[in-house]
C-alpha positions in Angstrom: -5.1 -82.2 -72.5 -4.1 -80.1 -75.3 -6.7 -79.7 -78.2 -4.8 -77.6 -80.3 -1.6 -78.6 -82.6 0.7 -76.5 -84.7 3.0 -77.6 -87.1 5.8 -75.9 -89.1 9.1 -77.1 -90.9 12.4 -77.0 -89.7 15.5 -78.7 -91.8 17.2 -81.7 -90.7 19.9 -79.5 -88.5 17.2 -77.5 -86.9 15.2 -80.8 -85.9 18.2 -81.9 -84.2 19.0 -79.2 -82.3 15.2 -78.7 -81.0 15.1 -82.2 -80.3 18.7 -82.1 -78.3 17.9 -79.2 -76.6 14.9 -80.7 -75.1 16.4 -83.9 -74.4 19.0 -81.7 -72.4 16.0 -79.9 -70.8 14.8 -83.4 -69.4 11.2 -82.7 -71.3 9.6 -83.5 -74.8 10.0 -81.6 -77.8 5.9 -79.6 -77.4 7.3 -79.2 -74.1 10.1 -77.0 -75.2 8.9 -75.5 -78.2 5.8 -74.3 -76.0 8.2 -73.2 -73.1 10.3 -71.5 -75.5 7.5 -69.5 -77.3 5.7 -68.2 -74.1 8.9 -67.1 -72.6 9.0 -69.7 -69.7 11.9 -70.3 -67.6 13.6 -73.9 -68.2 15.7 -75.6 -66.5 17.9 -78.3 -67.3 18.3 -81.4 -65.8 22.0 -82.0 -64.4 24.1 -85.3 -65.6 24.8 -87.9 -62.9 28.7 -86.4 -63.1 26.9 -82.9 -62.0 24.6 -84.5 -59.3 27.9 -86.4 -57.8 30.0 -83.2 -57.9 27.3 -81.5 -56.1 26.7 -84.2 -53.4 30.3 -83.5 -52.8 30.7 -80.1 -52.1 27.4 -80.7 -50.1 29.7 -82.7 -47.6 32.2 -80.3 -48.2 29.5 -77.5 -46.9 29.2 -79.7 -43.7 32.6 -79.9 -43.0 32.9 -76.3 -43.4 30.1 -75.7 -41.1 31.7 -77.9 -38.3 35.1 -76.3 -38.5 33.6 -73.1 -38.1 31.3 -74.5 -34.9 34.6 -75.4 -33.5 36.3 -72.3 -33.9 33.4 -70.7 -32.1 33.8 -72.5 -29.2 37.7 -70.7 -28.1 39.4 -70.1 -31.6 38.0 -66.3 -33.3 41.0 -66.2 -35.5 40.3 -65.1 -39.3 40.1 -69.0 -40.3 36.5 -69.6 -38.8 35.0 -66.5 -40.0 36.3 -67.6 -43.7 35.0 -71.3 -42.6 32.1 -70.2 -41.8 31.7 -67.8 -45.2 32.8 -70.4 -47.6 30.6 -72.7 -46.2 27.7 -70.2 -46.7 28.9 -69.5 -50.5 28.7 -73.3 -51.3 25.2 -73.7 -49.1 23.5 -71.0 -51.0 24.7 -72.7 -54.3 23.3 -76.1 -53.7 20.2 -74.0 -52.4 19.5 -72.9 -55.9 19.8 -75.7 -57.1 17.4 -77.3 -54.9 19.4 -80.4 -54.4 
């Protein structure tokens, strides 16, 4: 619990754009305003068209993975070590993400 409030004025444009912004941010308006003013690291929530892109290129990552297993088994042409790279690239993505 929070005993302390503040309150300041803003103009209609500036309400807005606080109140979108922390809409976007997935969190309430004191939640933003107070992340904001002590310098705190947000993070925005990702639209379901974001989550199903990355859910994608997750699979992708797998398929990656399993060409370059393959090419390890006989094949050490160029093609698995790029595989196996690209796969990484799109792994480490998703990993900072979190998803």
């Amino acid at each position: 619990m929070k005993p302390k409030t503040l309150r300041f004025r803003v103009s209609n444009t500036e309400y807005y754009i606080i109140k979108n912004k922390a809409n976007y941010a997935g969190i309430t308006t004191s939640e933003f305003l107070r992340a904001i003013a002590l310098d705190y690291n947000l993070s925005y929530k990702l639209t379901e068209e974001e989550i199903e892109i990355y859910k994608e290129l997750n699979k992708y990552a797998d398929n990656f993975r399993r060409i370059g297993n393959l090419f390890k088994l006989g094949d050490s042409t160029k093609v698995k070590e790029i595989s196996i790279e690209t796969a990484q690239l799109i792994r480490d993505h998703l990993n900072r993400l979190k998803i």
